[in-house]
Structure formats: structure tokens, C-alpha cells
C-alpha positions in Angstrom: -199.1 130.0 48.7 -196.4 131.9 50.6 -193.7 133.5 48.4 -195.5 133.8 44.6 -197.2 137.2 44.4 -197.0 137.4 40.6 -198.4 135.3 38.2 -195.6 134.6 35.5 -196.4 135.1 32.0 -197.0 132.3 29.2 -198.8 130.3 32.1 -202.2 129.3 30.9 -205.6 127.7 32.4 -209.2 128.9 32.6 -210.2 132.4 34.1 -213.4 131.7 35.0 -214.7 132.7 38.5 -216.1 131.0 41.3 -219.5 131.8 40.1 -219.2 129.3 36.8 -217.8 126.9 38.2 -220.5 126.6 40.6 -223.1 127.6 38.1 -221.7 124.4 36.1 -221.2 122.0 38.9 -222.7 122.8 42.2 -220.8 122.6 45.2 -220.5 118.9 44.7 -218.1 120.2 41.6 -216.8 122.7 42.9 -213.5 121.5 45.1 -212.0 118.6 41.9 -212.7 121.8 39.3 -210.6 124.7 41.6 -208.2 122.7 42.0 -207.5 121.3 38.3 -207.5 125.2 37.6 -204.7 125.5 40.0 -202.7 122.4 38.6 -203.1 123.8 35.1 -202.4 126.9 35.5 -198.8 125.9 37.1 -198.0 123.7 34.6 -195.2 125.4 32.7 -194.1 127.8 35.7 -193.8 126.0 38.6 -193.1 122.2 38.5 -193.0 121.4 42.5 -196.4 122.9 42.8 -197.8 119.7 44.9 -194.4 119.9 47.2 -195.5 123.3 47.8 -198.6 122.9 48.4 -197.7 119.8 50.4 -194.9 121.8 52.7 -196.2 125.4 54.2 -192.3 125.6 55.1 -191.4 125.7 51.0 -191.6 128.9 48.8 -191.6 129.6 45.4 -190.3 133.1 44.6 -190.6 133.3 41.4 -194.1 132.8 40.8 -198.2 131.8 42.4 -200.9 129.1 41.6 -204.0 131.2 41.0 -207.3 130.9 42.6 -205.6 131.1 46.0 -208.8 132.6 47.4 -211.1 129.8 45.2 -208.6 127.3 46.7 -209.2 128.4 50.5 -213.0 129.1 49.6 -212.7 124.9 48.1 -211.1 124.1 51.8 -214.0 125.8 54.2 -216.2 124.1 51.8 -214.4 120.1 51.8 -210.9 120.3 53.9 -210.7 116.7 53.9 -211.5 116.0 50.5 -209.0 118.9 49.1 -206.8 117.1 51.2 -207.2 113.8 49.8 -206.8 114.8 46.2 -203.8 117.1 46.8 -201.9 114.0 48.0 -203.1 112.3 44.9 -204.7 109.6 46.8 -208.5 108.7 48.7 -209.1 111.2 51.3 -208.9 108.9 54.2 -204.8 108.9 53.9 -202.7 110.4 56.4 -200.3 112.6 55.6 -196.9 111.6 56.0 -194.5 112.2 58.9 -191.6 114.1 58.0 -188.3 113.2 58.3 -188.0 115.3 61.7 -190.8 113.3 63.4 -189.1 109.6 62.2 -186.0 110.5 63.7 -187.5 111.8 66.9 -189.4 108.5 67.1 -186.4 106.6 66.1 -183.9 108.4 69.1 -187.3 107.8 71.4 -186.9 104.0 70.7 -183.0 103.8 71.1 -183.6 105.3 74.5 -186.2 102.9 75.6 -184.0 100.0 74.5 -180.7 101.5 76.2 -182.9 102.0 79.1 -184.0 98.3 79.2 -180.4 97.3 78.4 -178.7 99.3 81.9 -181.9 98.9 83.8 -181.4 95.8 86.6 -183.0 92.4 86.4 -185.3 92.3 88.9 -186.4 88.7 88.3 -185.5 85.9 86.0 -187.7 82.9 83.9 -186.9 79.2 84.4 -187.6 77.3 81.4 -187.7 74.1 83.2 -187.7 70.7 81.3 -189.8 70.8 78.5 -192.3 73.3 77.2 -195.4 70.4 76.6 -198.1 70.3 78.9 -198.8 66.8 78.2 -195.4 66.1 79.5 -194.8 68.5 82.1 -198.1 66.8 83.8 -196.2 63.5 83.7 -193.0 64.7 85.3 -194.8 66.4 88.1 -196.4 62.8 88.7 -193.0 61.1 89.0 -190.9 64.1 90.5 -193.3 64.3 92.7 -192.9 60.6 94.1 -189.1 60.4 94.1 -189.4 63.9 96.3 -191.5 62.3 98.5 -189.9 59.1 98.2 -186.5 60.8 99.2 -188.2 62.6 101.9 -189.1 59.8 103.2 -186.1 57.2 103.1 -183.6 60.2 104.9 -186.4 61.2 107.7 -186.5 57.3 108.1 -182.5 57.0 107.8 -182.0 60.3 110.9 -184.4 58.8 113.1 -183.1 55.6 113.1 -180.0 56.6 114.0 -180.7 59.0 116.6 -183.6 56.3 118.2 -181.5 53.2 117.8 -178.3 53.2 120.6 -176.9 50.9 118.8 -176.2 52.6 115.9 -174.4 55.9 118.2 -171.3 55.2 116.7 -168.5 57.1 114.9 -169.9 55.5 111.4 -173.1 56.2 111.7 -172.8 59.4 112.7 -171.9 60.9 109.1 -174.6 58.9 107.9 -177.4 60.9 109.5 -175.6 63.8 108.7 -175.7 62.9 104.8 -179.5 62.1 104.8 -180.0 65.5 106.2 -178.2 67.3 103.4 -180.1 65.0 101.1 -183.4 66.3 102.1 -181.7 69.9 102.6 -180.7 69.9 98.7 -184.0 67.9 97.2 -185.5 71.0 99.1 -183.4 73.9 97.5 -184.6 72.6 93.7 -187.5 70.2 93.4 -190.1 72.3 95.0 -189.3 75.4 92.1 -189.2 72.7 89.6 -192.7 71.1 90.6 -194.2 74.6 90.7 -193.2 75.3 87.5 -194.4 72.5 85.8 -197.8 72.6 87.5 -198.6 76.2 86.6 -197.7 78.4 84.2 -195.7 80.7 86.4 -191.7 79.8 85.6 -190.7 83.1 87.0 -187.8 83.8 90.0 -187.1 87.2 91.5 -183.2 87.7 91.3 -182.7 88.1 94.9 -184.5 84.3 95.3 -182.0 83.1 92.5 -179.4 84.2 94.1 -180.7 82.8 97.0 -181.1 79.5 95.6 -177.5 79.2 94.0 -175.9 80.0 97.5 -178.0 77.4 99.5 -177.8 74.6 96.3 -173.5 75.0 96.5 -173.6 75.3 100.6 -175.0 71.8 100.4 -173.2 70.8 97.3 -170.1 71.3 98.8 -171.0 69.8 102.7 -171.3 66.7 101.1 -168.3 66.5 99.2 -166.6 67.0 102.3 -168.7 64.8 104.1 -168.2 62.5 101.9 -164.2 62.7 102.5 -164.9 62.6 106.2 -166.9 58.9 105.4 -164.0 57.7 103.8 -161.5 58.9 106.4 -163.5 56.9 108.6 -163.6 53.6 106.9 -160.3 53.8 106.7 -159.5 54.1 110.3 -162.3 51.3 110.8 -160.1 49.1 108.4 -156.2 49.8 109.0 -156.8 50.5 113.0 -159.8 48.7 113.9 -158.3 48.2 117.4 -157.8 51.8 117.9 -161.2 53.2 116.0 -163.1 54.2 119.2 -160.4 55.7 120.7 -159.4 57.9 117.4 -162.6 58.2 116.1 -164.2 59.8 119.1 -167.5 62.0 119.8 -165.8 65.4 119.9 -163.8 63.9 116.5 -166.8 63.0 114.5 -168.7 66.1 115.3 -165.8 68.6 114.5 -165.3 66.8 111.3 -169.1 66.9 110.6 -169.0 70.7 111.3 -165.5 71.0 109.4 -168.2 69.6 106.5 -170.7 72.7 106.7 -168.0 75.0 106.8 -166.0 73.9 103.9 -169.6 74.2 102.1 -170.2 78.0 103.3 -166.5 78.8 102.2 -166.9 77.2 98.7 -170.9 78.9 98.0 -169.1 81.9 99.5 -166.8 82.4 96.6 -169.2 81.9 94.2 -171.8 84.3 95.1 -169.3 86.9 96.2 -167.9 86.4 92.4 -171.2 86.4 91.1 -172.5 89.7 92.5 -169.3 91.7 90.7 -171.4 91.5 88.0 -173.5 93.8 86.0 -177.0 92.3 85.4 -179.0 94.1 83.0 -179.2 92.1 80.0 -181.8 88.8 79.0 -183.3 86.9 82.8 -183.6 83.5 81.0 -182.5 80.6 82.9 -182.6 77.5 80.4 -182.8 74.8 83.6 -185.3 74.6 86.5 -182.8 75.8 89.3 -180.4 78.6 89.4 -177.1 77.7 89.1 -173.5 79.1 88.4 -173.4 78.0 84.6 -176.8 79.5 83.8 -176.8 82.7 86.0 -173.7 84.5 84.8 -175.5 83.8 81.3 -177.5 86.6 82.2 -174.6 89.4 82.6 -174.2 92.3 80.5 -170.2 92.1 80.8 -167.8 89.6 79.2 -167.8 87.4 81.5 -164.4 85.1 79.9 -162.0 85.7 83.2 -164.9 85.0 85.4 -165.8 81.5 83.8 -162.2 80.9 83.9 -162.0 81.1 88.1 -165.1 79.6 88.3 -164.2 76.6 86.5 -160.8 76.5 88.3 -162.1 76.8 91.7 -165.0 74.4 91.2 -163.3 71.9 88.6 -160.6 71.3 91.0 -161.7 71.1 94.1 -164.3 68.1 92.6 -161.6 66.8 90.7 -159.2 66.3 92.6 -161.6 65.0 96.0 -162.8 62.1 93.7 -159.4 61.2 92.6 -158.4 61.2 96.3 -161.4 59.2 96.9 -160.7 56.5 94.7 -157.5 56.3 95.8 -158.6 55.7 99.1 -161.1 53.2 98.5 -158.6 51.1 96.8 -156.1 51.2 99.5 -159.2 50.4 101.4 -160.4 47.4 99.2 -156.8 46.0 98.6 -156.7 45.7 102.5 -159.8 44.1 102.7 -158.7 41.1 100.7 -155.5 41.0 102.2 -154.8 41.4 105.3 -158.7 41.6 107.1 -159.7 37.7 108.1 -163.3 38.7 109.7 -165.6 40.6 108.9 -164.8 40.7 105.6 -168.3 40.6 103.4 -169.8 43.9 106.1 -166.6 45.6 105.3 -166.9 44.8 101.6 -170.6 45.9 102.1 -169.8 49.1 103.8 -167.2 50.4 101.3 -168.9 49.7 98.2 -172.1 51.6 99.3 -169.7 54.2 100.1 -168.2 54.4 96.6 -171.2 54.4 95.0 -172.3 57.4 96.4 -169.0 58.7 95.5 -170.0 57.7 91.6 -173.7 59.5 91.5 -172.1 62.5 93.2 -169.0 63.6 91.9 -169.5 62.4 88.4 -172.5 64.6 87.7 -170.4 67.7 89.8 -167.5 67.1 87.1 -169.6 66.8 84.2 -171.3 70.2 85.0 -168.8 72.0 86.3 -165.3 71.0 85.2 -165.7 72.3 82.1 -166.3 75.4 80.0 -170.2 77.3 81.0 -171.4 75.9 77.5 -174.7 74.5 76.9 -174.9 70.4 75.6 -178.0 68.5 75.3 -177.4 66.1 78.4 -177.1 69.3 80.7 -180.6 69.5 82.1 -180.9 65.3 82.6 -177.0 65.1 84.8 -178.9 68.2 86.7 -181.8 65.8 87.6 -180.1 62.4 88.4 -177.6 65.2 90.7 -180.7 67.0 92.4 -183.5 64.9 91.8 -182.6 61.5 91.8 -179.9 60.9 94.1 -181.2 62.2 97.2 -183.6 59.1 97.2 -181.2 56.3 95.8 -178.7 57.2 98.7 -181.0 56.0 101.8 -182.0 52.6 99.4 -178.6 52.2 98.3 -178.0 52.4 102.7 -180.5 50.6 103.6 -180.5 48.0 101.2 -176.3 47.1 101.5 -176.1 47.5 105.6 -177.8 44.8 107.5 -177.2 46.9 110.6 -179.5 49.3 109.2 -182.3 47.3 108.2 -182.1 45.5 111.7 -182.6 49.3 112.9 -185.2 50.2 110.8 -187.3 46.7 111.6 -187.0 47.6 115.2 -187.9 51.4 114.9 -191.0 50.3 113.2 -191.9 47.4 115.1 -191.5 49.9 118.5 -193.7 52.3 116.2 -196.7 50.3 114.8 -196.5 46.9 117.5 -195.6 48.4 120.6 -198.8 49.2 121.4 -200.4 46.1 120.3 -198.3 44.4 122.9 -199.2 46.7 125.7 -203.1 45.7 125.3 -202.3 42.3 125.2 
């Protein structure tokens, strides 16, 4: 020991030599025998002996353990078991780490964790609809048909309507134009959402996600102003039917239409311009199988209190107040249906209420979502799938089945399609 050169008086033990003690015991004996001398020796001197012997840093001044050179000769002969029975346990312990060592681990680990806290998201996990394999194998099954079902009906709705001349008019115009954002927004979700329920991989690179929230609202908001520009027109067909040609007009329809896509880009503008203001560098879980506005600023490490605030304000209003101005219109519409219009009646009966129920599935899912506070409730994820699911199918059979134009269309375009040639051979 370092620091106790003199042996202090009145301290007793044995004073045997090396030689007895391994005369007595052997070297087997030797290492337990040295060291009990030692312990002995500074029992009434030095009470911090096995802190001392523990810490080469520490110092006694005042006085030594004996049989320093049987101790080292103990060590060459067993270091691990002088070891073991200086820490007064097996000899297969570790020693300790001092208190320097657990604070440098302890500032390593803070660091780590402040480096994962300010480091970007680089990508982001879906949880999609339900963690059960069992059931996720199901919902692929039916997903998968009203996709395809969807798919179908507004492929079948567009090229009716650009193959049948008599269905180039003014109304059926916005028509074509709705199927196609029907298929456009069935494509921005379901595919994500059928991946991740056939594999295991639920995971979305942020650019993608951001991505996918721009394209979901471009379409979101085309049709709510397509969806104006439908309603516009029925009312022109109803209060001026004399004039409708003339007011409702090629260059008309098609500037409105493009009005539509416009009104969209300005609205998913906002939104992603607001969204990218913020830092991301926090958790990249997305509790729903899409990105969207409510979910994604979830995932900012900011308070994000004034930016729900214009969110909600730009998005709960604008839906808002469209659907109120939509209902108002369609009861203008329907009050001078049964009024005033003497034919035609029951196909301008037909024609508006396929029109407002479209309104229905669209808007009251949009309010429901977004009109409100970004807080989670247990219907969140099923008003997500009858909006981007669902809907895009039931609008060409709600269509198809309420205009008897249409389905004339439809029998001729497959007729033309499947007969045609049939009658050519004969």
C-alpha cells in the first residue's frame, strides 16, 4: 500500500514468514492465509483497509498492512483469486465501475438520445387497421374488391361518356370528370393500405408521406369544387332550361372543370407549405393507413397549438361552409322542381337526388375529420375508409343505378363492345 511505511504500534497478527505458511499449507494455502494475516494485522489501526486495498488512488498516512511483499508474492501466485476474496465475494465478480465511469456512460446515453431527438425523420410507420393477421388477411380480400370494383365502375363511367355522343353535354361533362378523381384518390391510399396489410412492411419514407398528403388534398379539394360546379349546373338546367346550352357552353364547362383542379392545388398548397415549417425530429408513427394532415403534424417536435388552429380554420371552413351552400341550393333546386317544372319532373328528381347524395358521403366524412380539433376518437380510422375506400365505388353505382341515360349508355357501349362483332359475321 501506497502511503503506510510504518507499522503502528499495539497492532497484532502472526509474524510468521512465507516459508510457514507454505510449510503448513502448500501453495493451495498459501493466498486465504496471507491475506487473513494482512486483515488481522490492521484490525485496530486502520479500519478502511479493504477501501484501500480496493482504491490504488486512496492512502493511509498514518500506518501499513504487513506482508506487502507476501501479499504481491500471493498475487503472482493466484491474481484472480486474491481478487475475489479481497472484494469479499467468488472470484468470478467484476469489480465495480466507479462513480467516474457511470457518469461518463450516463452523459454518453443523454447524447445518443438528444441526438435521436434533433436528428430528421427520414421515414415514418403506418399502423394501418388492425394489428391481427387473421384479420388483416380478410380486409385485403374485400379492400381489394371494392378497389377494383371502383376501378372499374369510373373506367366504365369515362368511357361512356367520351364514346357515347349523346351524352357530350354540359352535365355530363363533370360527371367524367368526378369518376376520374374517384379513381385518382382510391389510387393515392388503397394501394399503401393493401401493401400493408399483405406484408409486414407498414413503413413510408417522409418525403413519400409528404407526397401522399399533397396528392390525397389536391383531389380532396377538386371535388368539393367539382362538386359546386355539378350543382351550379343543375341549377341552370332547372331555373333556365331554355337558356342551358347557350349558358352552359363547352369553353364554360371546361373552365369550371379546370377552376376545380386549381381550387384543389391552392387548398393542398397551403397545407403542405404549412406543414413543412415544421421541425420533424420526434416519434414517425402514423396511427392510420394514409398520411394525412391530423396524423402528420403528430409527428413534430414543436408545439404545434397555432398550427392546428389555421389548419382547422382553413379546412373546417372551407367544407363547412360549401356543404351548407350546397344544401341550400338543392333545396331551392327541389322546391322548384315541385313547383313550378311540369315535365320532366321524375329525371330531374332523379338527377338531383344522386347529386345530393354524393354531397352526404363526401362532405360529411371531410367535416367529421377535419372540422374539428387534430384529436384521436375511435371512429377516426372507419370515416377515413367509407371517405377513401368506399366512396369512390358507390359514386359510379349510385350514377348508374339513378340515371336511365346512363345505363342506356352503358347497354350500348357494351353491346358495340361484346356484339358488334357477332353481327359483322353474321
Amino acid at each position: 500500500m501506497r502511503g503506510c511505511g510504518v507499522r503502528p504500534q499495539g497492532c497484532s497478527g502472526p509474524a510468521g514468514g512465507v516459508g510457514e505458511l507454505v510449510d503448513g499449507g502448500g501453495r493451495a494455502g498459501l493466498v486465504p492465509l496471507l491475506l487473513r494475516r494482512e486483515l488481522e494485522a490492521s484490525a485496530g489501526c486502520c479500519r478502511n483497509c479493504l477501501l484501500v486495498a480496493l482504491l490504488p488512488t486512496a492512502s493511509c498516512p498514518s500506518a501499513t498492512l504487513p506482508g506487502s511483499m507476501e501479499r504481491r508474492q500471493a498475487q503472482q501466485i493466484s491474481p484472480s483469486l486474491s481478487q475475489g476474496i479481497l472484494l469479499g465475494g467468488p472470484s468470478h465478480r467484476h469489480r465495480q465501475p466507479a462513480q467516474g465511469d457511470q457518469f461518463a456512460t450516463y452523459n454518453r446515453q443523454r447524447t445518443t438520445e438528444q441526438q435521436n431527438l434533433t436528428s430528421p425523420v427520414t421515414e415514418s410507420i403506418l399502423l394501418g387497421l388492425t394489428q391481427s393477421p387473421t384479420l388483416q388477411q380478410f380486409l385485403f380480400i374485400i379492400f381489394s374488391f371494392v378497389y377494383l370494383t371502383a376501378w372499374l365502375g369510373n373506367v366504365l363511367i369515362i368511357t361512356t361518356v367520351i364514346s357515347d355522343h349523346q351524352l357530350h353535354t354540359p352535365m355530363y361533362f363533370p360527371l367524367a370528370n368526378l369518376a376520374f378523381i374517384d379513381i385518382s384518390d382510391s389510387t393515392v391510399s388503397v394501394p399503401k393500405m393493401l401493401l400493408g396489410l399483405l406484408s409486414q412492411s407498414k413503413t413510408i419514407s417522409f418525403n413519400q408521406c409528404i407526397l401522399q398528403t399533397f396528392f390525397f388534398h389536391f383531389i380532396a379539394g377538386a371535388v368539393v369544387f367539382l362538386l359546386v360546379v355539378m350543382a351550379a349546373d343543375c341549377y341552370v338546367a332547372i331555373h333556365k332550361p331554355l337558356q342551358y346550352l347557350t349558358i352552359m357552353n363547352q369553353g364554360v364547362c371546361m373552365g369550371l372543370v379546370a377552376g376545380t383542379w386549381l381550387g384543389g392545388l391552392a387548398h393542398s398548397s397551403v397545407q403542405i407549405v404549412l406543414i413543412l415549417q415544421l421541425p420533424f425530429c420526434g416519434p414517425n408513427v402514423l396511427d392510420n393507413f394514409y398520411c394525412d394532415v391530423p396524423q402528420v403534424i403528430k409527428l413534430a417536435c414543436t408545439d404545434t397549438y397555432l398550427f392546428e388552429r389555421l389548419t382547422v380554420s382553413h379546412n373546417g371552413v372551407i367544407v363547412i361552409v360549401i356543404f351548407l351552400l350546397l344544401l341550400i341550393s338543392y333545396t331551392i333546386i327541389l322546391v322548384k322542381i315541385k313547383t313550378h317544372l311540369l315535365e320532366g319532373k321524375p329525371k330531374a328528381l332523379s338527377t338531383c337526388g344522386t347529386q345530393i347524395m354524393v354531397v352526404c358521403l363526401i362532405f360529411v366524412p371531410c367535416i367529421f375529420i377535419y372540422a374539428r380539433p387534430f384529436r384521436k376518437f375511435p371512429m377516426d380510422k372507419a370515416v377515413s375508409v367509407l371517405y377513401a375506400v368506399v366512396t369512390p365505388m358507390l359514386n359510379p353505382i349510385i350514377y348508374t343505378l339513378r340515371n336511365a341515360k346512363m345505363q342506356k349508355a352503358v347497354q350500348r357501349l357494351i353491346n358495340r363492345a361484346f356484339f358488334s362483332g357477332r353481327g359483322i359475321k353474321a
